[in-house]
DRENTORKOL-3810 file (N, C-alpha, C; in nm, 4 decimals):
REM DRENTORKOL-3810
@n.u->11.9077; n.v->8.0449; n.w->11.3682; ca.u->11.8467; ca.v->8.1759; ca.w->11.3515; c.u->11.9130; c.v->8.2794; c.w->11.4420
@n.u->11.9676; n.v->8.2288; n.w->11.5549; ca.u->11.9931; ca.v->8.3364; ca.w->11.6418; c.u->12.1183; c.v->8.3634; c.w->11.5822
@n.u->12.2108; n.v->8.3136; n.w->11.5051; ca.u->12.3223; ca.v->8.3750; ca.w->11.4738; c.u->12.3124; c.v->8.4296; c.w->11.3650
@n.u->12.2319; n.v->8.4056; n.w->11.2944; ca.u->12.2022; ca.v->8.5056; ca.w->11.1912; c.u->12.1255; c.v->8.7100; c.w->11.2147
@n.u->12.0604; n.v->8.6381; n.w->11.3498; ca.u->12.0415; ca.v->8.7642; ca.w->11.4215; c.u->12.1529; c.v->8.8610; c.w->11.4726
@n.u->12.2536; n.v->8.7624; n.w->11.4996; ca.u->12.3565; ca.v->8.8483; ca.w->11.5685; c.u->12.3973; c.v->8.8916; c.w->11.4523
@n.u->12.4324; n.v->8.8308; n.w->11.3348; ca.u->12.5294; ca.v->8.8890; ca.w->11.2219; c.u->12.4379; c.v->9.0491; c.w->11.1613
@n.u->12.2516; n.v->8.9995; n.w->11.1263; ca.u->12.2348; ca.v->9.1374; ca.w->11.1154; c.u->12.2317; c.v->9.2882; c.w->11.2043
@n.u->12.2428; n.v->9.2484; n.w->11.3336; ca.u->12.2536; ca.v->9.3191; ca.w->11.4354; c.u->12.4130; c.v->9.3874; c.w->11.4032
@n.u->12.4840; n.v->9.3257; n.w->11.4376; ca.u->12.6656; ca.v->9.3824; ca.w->11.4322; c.u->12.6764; c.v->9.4515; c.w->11.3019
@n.u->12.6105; n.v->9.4039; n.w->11.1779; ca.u->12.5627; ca.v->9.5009; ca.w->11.0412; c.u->12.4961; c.v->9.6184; c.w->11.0824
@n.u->12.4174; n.v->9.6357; n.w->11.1047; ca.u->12.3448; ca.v->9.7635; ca.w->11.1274; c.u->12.3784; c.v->9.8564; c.w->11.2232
@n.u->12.4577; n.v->9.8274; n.w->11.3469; ca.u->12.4926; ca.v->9.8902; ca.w->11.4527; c.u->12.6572; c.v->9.9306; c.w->11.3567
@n.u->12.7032; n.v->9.9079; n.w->11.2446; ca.u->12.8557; ca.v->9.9443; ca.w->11.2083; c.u->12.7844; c.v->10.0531; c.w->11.1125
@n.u->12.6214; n.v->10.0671; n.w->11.0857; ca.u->12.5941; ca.v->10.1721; ca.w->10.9571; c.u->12.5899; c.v->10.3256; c.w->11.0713
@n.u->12.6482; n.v->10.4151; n.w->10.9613; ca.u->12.6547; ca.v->10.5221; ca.w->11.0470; c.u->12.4867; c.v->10.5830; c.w->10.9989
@n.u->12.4798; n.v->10.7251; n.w->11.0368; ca.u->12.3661; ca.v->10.7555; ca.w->11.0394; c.u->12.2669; c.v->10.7767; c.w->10.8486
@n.u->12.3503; n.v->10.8349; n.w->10.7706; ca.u->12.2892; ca.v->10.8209; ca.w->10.6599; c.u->12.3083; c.v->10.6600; c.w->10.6100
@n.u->12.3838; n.v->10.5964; n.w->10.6119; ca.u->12.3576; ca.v->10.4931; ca.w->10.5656; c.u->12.2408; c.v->10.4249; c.w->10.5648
@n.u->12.2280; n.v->10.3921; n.w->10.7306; ca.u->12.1096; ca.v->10.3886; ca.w->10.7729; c.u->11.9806; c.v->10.4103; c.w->10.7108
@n.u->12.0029; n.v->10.5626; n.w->10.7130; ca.u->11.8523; ca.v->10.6042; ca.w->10.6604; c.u->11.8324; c.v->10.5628; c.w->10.4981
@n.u->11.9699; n.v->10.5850; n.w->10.4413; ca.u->11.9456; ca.v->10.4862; ca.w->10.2771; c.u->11.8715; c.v->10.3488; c.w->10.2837
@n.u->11.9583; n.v->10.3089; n.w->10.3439; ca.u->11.9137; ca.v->10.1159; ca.w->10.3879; c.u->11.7798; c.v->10.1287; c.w->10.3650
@n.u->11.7148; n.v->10.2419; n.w->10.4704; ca.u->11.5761; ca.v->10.1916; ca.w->10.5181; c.u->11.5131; c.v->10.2632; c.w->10.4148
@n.u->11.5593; n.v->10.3334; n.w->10.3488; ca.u->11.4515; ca.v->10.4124; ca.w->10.2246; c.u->11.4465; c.v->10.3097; c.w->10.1646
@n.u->11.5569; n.v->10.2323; n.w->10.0961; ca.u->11.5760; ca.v->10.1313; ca.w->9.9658; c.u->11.5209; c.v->10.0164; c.w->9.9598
@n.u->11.5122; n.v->9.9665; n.w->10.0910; ca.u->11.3939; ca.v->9.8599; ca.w->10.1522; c.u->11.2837; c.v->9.9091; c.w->10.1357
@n.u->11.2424; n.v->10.0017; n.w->10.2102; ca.u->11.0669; ca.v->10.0393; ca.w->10.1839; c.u->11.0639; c.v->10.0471; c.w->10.0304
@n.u->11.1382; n.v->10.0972; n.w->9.9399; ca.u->11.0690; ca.v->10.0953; ca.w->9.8153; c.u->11.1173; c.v->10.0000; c.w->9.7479
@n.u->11.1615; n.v->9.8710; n.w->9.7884; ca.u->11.1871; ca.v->9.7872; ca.w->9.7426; c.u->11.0427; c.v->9.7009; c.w->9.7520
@n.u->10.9990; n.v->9.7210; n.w->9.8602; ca.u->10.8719; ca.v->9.6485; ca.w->9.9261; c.u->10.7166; c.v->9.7235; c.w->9.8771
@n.u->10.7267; n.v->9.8641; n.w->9.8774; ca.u->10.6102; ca.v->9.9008; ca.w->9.8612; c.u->10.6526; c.v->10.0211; c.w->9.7208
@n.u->10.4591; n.v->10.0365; n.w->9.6726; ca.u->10.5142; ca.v->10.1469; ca.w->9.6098; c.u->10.5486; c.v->10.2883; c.w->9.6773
@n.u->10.6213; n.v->10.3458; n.w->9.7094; ca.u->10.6163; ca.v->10.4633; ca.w->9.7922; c.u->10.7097; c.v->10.5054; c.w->9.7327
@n.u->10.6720; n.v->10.6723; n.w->9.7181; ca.u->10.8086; ca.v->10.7607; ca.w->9.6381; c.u->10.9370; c.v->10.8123; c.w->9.7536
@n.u->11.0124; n.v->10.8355; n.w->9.7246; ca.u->11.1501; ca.v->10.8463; ca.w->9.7625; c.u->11.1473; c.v->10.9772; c.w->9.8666
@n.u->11.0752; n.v->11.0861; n.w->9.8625; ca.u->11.0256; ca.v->11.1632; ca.w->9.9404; c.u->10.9607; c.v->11.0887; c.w->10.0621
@n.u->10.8559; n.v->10.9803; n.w->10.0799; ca.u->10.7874; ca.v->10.9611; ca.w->10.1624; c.u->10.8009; c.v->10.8424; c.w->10.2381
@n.u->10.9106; n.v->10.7874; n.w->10.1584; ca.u->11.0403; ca.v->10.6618; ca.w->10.2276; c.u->11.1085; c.v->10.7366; c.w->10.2782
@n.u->11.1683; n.v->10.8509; n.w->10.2467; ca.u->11.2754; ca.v->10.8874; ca.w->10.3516; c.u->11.2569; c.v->10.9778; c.w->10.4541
@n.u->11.1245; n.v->10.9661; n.w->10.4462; ca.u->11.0384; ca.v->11.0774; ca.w->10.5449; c.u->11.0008; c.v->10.9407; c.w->10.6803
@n.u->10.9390; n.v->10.9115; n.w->10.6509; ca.u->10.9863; ca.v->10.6906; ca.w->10.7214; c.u->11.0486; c.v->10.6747; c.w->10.7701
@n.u->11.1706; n.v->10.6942; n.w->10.6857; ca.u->11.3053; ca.v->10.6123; ca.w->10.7592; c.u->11.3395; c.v->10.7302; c.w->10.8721
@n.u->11.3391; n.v->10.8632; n.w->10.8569; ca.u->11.3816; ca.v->10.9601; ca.w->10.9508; c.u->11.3344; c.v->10.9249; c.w->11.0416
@n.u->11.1799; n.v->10.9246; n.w->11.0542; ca.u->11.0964; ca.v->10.9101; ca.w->11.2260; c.u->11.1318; c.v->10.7889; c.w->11.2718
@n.u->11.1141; n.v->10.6596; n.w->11.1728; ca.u->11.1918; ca.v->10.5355; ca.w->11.2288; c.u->11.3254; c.v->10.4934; c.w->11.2828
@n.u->11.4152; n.v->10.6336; n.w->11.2440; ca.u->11.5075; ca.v->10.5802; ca.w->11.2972; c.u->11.5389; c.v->10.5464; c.w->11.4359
@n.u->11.4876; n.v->10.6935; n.w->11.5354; ca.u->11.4548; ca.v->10.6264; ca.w->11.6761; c.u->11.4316; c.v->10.4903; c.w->11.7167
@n.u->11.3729; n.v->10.3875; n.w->11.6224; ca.u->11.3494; ca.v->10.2376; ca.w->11.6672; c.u->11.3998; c.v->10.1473; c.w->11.5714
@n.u->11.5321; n.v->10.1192; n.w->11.6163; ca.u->11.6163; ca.v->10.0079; ca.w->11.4946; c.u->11.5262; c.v->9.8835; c.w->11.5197
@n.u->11.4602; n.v->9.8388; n.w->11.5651; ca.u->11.3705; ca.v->9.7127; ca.w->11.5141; c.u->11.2959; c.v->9.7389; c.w->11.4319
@n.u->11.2791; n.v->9.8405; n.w->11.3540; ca.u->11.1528; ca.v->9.8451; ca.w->11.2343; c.u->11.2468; c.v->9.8107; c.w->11.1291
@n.u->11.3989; n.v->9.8920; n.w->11.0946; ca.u->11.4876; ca.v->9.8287; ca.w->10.9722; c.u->11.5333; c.v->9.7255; c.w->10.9662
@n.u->11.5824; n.v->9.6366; n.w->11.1721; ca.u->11.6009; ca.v->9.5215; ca.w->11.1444; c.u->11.4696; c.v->9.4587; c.w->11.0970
@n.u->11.3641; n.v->9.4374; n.w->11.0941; ca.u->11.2861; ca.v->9.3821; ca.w->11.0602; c.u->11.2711; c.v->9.3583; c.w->10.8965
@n.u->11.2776; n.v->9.4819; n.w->10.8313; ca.u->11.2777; ca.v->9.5397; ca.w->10.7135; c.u->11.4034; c.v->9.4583; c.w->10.6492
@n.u->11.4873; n.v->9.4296; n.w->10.6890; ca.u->11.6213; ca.v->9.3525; ca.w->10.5905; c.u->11.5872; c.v->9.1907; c.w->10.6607
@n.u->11.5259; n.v->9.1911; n.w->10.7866; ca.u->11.4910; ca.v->9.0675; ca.w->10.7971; c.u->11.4153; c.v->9.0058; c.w->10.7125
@n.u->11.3301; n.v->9.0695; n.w->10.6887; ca.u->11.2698; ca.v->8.9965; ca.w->10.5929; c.u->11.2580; c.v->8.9736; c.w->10.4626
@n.u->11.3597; n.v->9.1206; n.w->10.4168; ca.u->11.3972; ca.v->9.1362; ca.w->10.2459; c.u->11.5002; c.v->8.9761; c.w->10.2552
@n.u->11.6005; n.v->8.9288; n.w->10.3561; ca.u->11.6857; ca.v->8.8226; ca.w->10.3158; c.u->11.6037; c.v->8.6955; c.w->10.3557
@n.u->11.5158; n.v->8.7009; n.w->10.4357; ca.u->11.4584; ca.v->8.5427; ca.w->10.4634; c.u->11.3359; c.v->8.4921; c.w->10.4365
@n.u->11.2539; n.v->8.6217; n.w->10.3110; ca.u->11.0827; ca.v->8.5930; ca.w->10.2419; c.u->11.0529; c.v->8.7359; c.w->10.1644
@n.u->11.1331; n.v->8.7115; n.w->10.1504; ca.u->11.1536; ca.v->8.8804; ca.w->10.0297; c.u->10.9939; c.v->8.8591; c.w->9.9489
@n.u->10.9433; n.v->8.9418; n.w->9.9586; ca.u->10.8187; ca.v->8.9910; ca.w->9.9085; c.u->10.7947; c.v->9.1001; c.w->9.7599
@n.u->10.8149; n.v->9.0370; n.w->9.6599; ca.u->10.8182; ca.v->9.1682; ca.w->9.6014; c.u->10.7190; c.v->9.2741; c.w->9.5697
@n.u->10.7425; n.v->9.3752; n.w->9.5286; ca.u->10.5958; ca.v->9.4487; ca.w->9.5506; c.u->10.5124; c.v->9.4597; c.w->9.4136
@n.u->10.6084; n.v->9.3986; n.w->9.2372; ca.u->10.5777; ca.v->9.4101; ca.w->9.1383; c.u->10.5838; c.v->9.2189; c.w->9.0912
@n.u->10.4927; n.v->9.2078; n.w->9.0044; ca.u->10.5248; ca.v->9.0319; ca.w->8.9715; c.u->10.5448; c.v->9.0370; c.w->8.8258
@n.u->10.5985; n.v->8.9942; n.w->8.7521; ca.u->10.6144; ca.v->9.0155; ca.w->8.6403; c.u->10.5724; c.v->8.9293; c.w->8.5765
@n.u->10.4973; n.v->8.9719; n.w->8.4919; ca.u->10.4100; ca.v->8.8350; ca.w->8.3696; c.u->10.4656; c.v->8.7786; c.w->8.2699
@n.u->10.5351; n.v->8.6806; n.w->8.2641; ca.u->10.5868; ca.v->8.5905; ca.w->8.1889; c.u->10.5267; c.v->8.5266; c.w->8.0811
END
């Protein structure tokens, strides 16, 4: 686990600043319903604390949650 930490760490510290804030919009509405206005209103104030996006791709790659289930 810890090297998988390091790999998303050295990822996110190479995203420059909009990237960033994409990442973290595209996650939140990957995860919740929230419109694109109020994800990227999110990701702005969050950016001050990169443990909320690492968290956010942490967990989209290791228990991805989706936010829709589809009925088969």
């Amino acid at each position: 686990m810890f090297k998988r930490t390091n790999v998303i760490n050295s990822f996110l510290e190479r995203l420059d600043y909009w990237q960033t804030i994409n990442l973290h919009v595209t996650l939140l509405q990957a995860e919740q319903d929230i419109s694109f206005e109020k994800a990227r209103e999110r990701a702005v104030v969050d950016y001050s604390d990169p443990s909320k996006l690492r968290y956010l791709l942490e967990e989209a790659i290791n228990s991805p949650k989706p936010k829709h289930h589809l009925n088969l």
